[in-house]
C-alpha positions in Angstrom: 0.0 0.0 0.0 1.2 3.3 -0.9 3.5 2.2 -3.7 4.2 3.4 -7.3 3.9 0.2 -9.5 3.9 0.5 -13.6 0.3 1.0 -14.3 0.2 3.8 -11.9 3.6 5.3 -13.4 1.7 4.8 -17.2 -1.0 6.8 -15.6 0.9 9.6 -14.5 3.0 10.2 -17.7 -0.1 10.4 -19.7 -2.0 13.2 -17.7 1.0 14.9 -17.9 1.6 14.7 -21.6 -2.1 15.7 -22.1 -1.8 18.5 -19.9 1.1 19.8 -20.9 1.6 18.6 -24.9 4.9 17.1 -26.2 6.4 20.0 -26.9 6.9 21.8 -23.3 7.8 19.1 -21.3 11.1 19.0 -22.9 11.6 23.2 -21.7 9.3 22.2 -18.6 12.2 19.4 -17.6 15.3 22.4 -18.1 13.8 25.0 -16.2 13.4 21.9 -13.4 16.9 21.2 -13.9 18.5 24.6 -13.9 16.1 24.7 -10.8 17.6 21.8 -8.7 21.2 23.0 -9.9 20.7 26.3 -8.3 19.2 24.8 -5.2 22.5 22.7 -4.6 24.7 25.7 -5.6 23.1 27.6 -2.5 23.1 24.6 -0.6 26.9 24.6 -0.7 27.5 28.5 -0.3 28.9 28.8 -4.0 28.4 32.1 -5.6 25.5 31.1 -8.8 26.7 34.5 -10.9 29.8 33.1 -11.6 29.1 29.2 -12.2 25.8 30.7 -14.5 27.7 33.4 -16.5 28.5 32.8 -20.1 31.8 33.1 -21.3 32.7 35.1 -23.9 33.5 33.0 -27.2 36.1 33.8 -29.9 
């Protein structure tokens, strides 16, 4: 009782690809990532401006 098994899984994925279309869970999943990455960037005291910064190409 109060496991995820497959069906349940199945279920889940397909509400979310109704809600949300095919085509924004891809940029939904990288603003969750960059998301998580920041978390653990304050989590450790490092400074985000510098490890988020672009650097310059040539």
């Amino acid at each position: 009782m109060g496991g995820l098994g497959a069906p349940e899984i199945i279920l889940i994925i397909i509400a979310i690809l109704l809600l949300f279309g095919g085509k924004k869970i891809p940029e939904l999943m990288r603003g969750l990532g960059k998301g998580v990455k920041e978390f653990k960037d304050a989590q450790n005291g490092e400074n985000n401006s510098t490890s988020t910064e672009e650097k310059p190409k040539v």
